[in-house]
FIROPA-123254 format. One line per 5 residues: number of its first residue (from 1); their letters; for each residue y, z, x of C-alpha. Coordinates in steps of 0.5 Angstrom, whole numbers, padded with zeros to 4 digits. Each point is the difference from the previous one (the first is absolute). Last residue first. Layout:
! FIROPA-123254
NUM	a	Y/Z/X  ...;
END
This chain:
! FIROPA-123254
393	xxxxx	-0002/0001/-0023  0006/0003/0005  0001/0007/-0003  -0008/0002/0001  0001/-0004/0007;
388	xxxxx	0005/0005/0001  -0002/0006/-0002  -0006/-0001/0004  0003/0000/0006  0003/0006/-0002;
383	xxxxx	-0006/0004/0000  -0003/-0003/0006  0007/0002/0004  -0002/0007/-0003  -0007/0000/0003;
378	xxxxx	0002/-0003/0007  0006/0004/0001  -0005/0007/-0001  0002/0003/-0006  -0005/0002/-0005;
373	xxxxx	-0007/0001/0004  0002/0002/0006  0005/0004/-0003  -0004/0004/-0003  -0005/0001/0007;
368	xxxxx	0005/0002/0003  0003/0005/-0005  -0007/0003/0000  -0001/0001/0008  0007/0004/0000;
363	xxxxx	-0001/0004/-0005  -0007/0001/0003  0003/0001/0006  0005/0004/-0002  -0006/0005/-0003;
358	xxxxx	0002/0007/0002  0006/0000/-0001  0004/0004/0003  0006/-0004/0000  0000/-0003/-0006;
353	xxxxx	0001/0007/-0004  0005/0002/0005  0004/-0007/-0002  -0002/0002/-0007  0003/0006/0000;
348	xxxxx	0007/-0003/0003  0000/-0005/-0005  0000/0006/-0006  0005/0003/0004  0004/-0007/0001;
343	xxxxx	0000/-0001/-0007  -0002/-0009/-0003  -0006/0003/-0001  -0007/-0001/0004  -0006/-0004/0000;
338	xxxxx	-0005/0000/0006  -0004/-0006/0001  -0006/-0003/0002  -0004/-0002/-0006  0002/-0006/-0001;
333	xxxxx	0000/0000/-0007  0006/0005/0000  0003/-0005/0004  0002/-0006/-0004  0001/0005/-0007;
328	xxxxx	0005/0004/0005  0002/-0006/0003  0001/-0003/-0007  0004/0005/-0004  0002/0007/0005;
323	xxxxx	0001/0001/0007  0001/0006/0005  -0006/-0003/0004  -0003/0003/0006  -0005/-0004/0002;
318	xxxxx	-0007/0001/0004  -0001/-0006/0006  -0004/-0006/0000  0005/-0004/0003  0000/-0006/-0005;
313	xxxxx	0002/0005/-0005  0006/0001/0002  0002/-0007/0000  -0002/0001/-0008  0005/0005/-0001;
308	xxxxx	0005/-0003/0004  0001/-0005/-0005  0003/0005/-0005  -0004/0000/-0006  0004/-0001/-0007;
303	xxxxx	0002/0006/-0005  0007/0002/0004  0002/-0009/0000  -0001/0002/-0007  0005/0005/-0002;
298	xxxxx	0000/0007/0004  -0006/0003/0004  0003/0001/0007  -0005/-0004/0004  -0004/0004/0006;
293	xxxxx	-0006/-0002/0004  -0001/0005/0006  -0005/-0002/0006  -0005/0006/0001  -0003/0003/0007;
288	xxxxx	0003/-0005/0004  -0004/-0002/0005  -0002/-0007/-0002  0008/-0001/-0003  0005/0001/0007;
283	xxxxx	-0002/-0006/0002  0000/-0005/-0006  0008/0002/0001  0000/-0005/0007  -0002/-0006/-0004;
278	xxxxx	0002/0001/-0007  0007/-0001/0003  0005/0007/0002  0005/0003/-0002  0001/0006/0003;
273	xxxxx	-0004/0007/0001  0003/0004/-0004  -0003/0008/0002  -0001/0005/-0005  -0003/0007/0001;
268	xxxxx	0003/0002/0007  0007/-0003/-0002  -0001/0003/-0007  0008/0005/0001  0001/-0002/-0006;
263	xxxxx	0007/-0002/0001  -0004/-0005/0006  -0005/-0003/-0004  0004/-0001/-0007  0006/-0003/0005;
258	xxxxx	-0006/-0006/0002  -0001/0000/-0007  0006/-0002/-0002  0001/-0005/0005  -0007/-0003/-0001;
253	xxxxx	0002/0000/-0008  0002/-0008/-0002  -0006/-0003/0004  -0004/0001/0006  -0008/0001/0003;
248	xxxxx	-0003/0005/0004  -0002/0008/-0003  -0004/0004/0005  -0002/0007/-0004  -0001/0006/0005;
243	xxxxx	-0006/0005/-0001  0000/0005/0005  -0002/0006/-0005  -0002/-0001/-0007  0004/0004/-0005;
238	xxxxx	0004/-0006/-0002  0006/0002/-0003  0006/-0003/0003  -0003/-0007/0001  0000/0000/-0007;
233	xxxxx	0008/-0001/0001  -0002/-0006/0004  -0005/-0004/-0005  0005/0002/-0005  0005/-0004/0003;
228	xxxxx	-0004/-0006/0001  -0001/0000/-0007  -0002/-0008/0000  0005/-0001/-0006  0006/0003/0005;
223	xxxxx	-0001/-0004/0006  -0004/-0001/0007  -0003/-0007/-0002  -0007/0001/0004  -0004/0005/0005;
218	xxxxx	-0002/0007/-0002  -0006/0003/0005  -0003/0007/-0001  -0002/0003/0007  -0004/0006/0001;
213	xxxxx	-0001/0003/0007  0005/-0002/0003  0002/-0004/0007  -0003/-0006/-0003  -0004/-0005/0003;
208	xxxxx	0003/-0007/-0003  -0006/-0005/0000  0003/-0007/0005  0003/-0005/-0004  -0003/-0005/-0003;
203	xxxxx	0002/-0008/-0001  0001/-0005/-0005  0002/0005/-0006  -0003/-0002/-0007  0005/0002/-0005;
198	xxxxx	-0004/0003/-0007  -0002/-0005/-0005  0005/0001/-0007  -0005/0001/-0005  -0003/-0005/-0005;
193	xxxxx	0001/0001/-0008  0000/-0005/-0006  0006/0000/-0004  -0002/-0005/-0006  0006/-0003/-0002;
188	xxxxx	0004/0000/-0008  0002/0007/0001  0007/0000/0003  0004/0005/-0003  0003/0001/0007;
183	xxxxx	0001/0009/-0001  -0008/0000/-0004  -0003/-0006/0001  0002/-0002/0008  0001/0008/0002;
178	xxxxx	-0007/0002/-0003  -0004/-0004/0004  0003/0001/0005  -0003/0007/0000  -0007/-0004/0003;
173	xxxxx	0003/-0001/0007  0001/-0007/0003  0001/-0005/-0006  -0002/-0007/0000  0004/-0003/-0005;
168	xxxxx	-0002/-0007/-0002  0005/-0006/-0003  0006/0002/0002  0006/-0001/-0004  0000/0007/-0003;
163	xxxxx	0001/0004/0006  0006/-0004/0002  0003/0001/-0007  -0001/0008/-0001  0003/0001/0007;
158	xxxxx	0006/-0004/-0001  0001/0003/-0007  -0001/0007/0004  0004/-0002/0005  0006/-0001/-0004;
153	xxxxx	-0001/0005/-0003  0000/0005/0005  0005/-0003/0004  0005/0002/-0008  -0002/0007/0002;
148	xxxxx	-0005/0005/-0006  -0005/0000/0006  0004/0002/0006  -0001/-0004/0006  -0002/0001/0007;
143	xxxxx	-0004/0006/-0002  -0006/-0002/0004  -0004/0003/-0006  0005/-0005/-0004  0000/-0006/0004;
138	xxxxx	-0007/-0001/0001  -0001/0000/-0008  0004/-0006/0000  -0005/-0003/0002  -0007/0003/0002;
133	xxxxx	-0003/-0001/0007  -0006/-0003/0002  -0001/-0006/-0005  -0005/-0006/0002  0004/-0005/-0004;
128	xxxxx	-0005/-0007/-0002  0004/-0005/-0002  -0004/-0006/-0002  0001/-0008/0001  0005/-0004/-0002;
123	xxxxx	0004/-0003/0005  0007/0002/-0001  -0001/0006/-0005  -0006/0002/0006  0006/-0001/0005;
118	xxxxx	0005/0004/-0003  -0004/0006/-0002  -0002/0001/0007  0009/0000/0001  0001/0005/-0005;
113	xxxxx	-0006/0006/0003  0006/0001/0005  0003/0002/-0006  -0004/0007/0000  0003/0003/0005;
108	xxxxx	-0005/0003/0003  -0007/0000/0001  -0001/-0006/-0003  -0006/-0005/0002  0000/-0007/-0003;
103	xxxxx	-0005/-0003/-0001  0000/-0009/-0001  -0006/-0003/-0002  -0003/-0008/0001  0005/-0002/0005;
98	xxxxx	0003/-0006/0002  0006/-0002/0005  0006/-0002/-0002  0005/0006/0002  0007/-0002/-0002;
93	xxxxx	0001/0003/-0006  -0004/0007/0004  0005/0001/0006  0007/-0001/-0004  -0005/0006/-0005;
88	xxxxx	-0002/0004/0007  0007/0000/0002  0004/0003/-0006  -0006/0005/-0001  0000/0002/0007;
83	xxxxx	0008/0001/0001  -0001/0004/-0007  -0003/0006/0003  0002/0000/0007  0007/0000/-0003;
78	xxxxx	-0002/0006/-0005  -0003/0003/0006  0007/-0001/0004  0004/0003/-0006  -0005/0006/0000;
73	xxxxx	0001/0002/0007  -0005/0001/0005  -0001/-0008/0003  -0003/-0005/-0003  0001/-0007/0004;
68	xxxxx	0003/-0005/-0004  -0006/-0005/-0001  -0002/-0007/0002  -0007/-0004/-0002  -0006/0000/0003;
63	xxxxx	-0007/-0003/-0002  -0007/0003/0003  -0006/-0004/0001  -0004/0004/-0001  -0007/-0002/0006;
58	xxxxx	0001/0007/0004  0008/-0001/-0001  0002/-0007/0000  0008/-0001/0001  0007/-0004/-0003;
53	xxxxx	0007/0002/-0001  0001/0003/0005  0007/0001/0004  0001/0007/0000  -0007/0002/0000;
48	xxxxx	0000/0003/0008  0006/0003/-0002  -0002/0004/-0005  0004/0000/-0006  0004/0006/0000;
43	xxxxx	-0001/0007/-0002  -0007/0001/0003  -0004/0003/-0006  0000/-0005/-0004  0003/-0007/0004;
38	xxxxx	-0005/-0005/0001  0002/-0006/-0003  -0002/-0002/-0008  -0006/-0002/-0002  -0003/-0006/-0004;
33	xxxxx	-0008/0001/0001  -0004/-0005/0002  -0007/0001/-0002  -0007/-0005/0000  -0007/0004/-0003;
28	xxxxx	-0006/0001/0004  0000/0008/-0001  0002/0001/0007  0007/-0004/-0002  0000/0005/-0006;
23	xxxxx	0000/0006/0006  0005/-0003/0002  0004/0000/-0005  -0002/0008/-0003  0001/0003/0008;
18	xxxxx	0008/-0003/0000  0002/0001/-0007  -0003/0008/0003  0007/0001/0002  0002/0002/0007;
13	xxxxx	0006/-0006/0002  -0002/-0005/0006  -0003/-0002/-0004  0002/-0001/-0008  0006/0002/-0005;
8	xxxxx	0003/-0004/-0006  -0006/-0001/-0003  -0004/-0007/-0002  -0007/-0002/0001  -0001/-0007/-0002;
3	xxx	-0008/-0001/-0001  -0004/-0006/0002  -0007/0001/-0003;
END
């Protein structure tokens, strides 16, 4: 089958879009993907890709048009946004060549689904959207805008229009479901679920040993909705001895959890680690006694599960989860995680309890072998093949 593939980011930018084509590509089908240039996470379009229009990527054929670089403020986001919308619709009226189903990946914003929509209107094949984040769901959780605001109207018809024109969505967590035909009043599609494949990293690091003798690991967003701050203020309470928890990632709470740390005098039981790519946070995960999943449990994008979730999993270790909705649903099948609520003290007593657990390594053992039998790239990119022929014929 030939696929077109398009979403605004792509390697070298660390989204699992990257793992799902060429892994579509090993499954014998033929994929190009419309993408913009590089520039997520690196505050300008890299240099190496400044003039690149065109590459072939572990048999991908990879199209690039031009972006404004995204940056930290809201304004240069927003332009970031709307740049890729308005080039990737210049690039596809002039795109001849043919394709049997076009898919579309929307992590954020939704009008990056606009242009897909565009070249199966053109050339009259299906539109298949993958849907990882919800829109304009994502823009209330985030607080970027208000729900009763003239912006949130305006992106909910936008939304609702956008969505309603694809022909199949393929959601990646079950509580979308709900979002689509209750909020969206969208209830004329089938929404068949496939989860999001986790990052595949390219290289390992060398295990961390760590200096304490329990350990439990956070690595992710570092905002209000993944609870960081409740993680830090449990610290405060934990009854076990030289345990000390490790938190990697950024977002729109690093500063003020750095302060926490410090103004709490938890400078010997927390420790940020930095931001650092799959690659070198897979290290400290084989030692560590437990992985933390947390998820606010507010509106719909609270009911999903977090991708890190099933990440987590591949590594065989016991989670620690303050979550509800699908992960808690997800992860209770498994059988290798403890459940605390969104309260330090009661976080603070299962990290006590996961710590002297007795059966780690059967946790451990038994969130391997779940997500061995769900979540594995090859498994899911199955599953959303299937999905396209489905929408072809």
């Amino acid at each position: 089958m030939k696929i077109l593939l398009v979403c605004q980011y792509y390697y070298p930018e660390r989204f699992s879009v990257t793992d799902i084509a060429e892994a579509l590509v090993k499954e014998g089908n033929e994929v190009s993907v419309l993408t913009g240039r590089p520039n997520y996470g690196f505050q300008k379009i890299l240099d190496e890709y400044k003039h690149v229009k065109f590459e072939e990527i572990n048999g991908v054929k990879v199209h690039r048009v031009n972006v404004k670089p995204r940056k930290y403020s809201r304004i240069s986001i927003i332009q970031n946004y709307l740049s890729f919308h308005r080039t990737a619709k210049i690039f596809v009226r002039h795109f001849k060549e043919e394709f049997d189903v076009v898919l579309s990946i929307s992590l954020s914003p939704v009008i990056s689904i606009s242009p897909a929509l565009l070249y199966a209107k053109k050339h009259n094949v299906p539109c298949v959207l993958y849907c990882q984040d919800l829109w304009p769901e994502s823009t209330l959780v985030t607080h970027a805008v208000k729900k009763n605001s003239l912006t949130y109207k305006i992106l909910y018809k936008w939304s609702k229009s956008i969505y309603s024109r694809c022909d199949r969505i393929v959601i990646s967590s079950p509580s979308f479901k709900e979002y689509f035909e209750k909020e969206l009043g969208i209830k004329d599609k089938v929404f068949n679920v496939v989860n999001q494949p986790i990052l595949n990293s390219n290289k390992h690091s060398e295990v961390i040993k760590y200096e304490n003798k329990y350990n439990l690991v956070y690595a992710g967003n570092i905002g209000k909705l993944q609870l960081t701050d409740k993680l830090v203020e449990a610290m405060k309470f934990v009854k076990s001895k030289d345990i000390k928890l490790h938190l990697m990632g950024m977002g729109s709470e690093l500063n003020l959890i750095k302060e926490k740390i410090v103004k709490e005098n938890l400078q010997d039981k927390v420790v940020y680690e930095g931001a650092y790519p799959i690659e070198k946070a897979e290290a400290y995960y084989a030692n560590a006694n437990a992985l933390i999943v947390s998820l606010k449990n507010e509106g719909y994008v609270g009911k999903t599960i977090p991708n890190k979730a099933i990440q987590y999993m591949k590594y065989g270790r016991p989670l620690l989860v303050v979550a509800k909705g699908d992960a808690y649903e997800t992860l209770s099948k498994a059988n290798g995680s403890i459940f605390a609520e969104e309260d330090p003290k009661d976080i603070a007593n299962k990290i006590d309890e996961i710590c002297s657990l007795k059966e780690k390594d059967q946790y451990g053992l038994n969130n391997k072998k779940y997500f061995d039998e769900h979540f594995t790239t090859e498994k899911l990119t199955h599953q959303l093949l299937e999905e396209l022929i489905s929408a072809k014929k």
